[in-house]
C-alpha positions in Angstrom: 152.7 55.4 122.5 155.3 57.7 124.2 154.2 60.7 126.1 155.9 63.3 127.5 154.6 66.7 129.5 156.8 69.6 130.0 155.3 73.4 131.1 154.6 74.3 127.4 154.1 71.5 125.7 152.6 68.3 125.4 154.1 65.6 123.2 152.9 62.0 122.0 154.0 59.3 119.6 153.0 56.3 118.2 153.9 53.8 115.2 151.7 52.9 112.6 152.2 51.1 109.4 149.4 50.6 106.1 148.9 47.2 105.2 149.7 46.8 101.4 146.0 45.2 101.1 144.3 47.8 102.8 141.5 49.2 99.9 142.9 52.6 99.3 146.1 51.1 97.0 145.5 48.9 94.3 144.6 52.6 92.1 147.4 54.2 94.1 149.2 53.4 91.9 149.5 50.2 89.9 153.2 48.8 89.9 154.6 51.4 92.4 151.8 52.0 95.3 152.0 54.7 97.6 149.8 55.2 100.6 147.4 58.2 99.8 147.9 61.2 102.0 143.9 61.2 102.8 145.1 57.8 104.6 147.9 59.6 106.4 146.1 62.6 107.6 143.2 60.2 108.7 145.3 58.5 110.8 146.7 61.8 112.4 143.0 63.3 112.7 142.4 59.6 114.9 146.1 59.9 117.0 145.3 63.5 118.0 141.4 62.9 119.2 142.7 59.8 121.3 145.3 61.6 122.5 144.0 64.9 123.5 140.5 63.8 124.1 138.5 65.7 121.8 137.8 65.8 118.1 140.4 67.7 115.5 137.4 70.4 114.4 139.9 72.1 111.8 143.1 71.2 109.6 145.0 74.7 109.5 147.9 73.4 107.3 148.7 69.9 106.3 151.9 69.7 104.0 153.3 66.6 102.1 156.6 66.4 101.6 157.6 62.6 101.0 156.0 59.1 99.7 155.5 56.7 102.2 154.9 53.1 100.5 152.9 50.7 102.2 154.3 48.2 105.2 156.7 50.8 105.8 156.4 51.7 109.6 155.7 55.7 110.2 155.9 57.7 113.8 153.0 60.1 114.1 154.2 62.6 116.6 151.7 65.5 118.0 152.9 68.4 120.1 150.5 70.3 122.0 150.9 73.7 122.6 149.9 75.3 126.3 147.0 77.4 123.4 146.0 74.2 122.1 147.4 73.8 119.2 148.7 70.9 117.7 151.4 70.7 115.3 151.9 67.0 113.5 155.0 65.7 111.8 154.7 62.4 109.9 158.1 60.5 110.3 159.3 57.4 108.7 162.7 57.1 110.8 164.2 60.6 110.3 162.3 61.3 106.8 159.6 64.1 107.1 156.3 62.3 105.3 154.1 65.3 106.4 153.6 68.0 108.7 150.8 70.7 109.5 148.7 72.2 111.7 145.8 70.7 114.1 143.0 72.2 115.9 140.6 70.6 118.2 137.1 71.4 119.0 136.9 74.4 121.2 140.7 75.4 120.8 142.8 78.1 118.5 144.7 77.3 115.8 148.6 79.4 114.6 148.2 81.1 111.1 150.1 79.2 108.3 152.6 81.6 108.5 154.0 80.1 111.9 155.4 77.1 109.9 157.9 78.8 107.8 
């Protein structure tokens, strides 16, 4: 996991990758699987409460934007905000999988209107 603090912002960044037996594929779909973007987001909702210390209590915005098929490695990479929010991006080497909007317990959230 990479880190990095500046006055604004907080960033981290960790690799994961889906294992093409994990239970989620074989319906996902037959002949050309895909990992399920429930999977992806899952793993974002676990990066961001182990990161930041506190459970993800709302997803503002969570956009898909690419496939990611499974044993390909993917970067989950969190930015934290000096309000608290968290904006994710979903990365397999420069490819945007998915991006959106975090908020944890206790902390504000942008409107959808700050992605565009």
């Amino acid at each position: 996991m990479f880190r990095e603090r500046t006055q604004s912002l907080m960033v981290y960044s960790e690799t994961h990758q889906i294992e093409p037996l994990h239970p989620s594929l074989p319906g996902h779909f037959p002949g050309n699987p895909i990992v399920p973007g429930v999977l992806i987001l899952q793993r974002v909702l676990k990066a961001a409460a182990s990161s930041f210390g506190a459970a993800v209590s709302d997803v503002t915005v969570a956009k898909f934007h690419a496939r990611l098929k499974p044993d390909e490695q993917f970067s989950i990479v969190l930015e934290r905000s000096a309000n608290g929010t968290i904006h994710f991006r979903v990365l397999r080497g420069e490819t945007l999988i998915s991006g959106g909007i975090l908020k944890l317990a206790g902390g504000r959230a942008e409107s959808p209107e700050s992605l565009q």
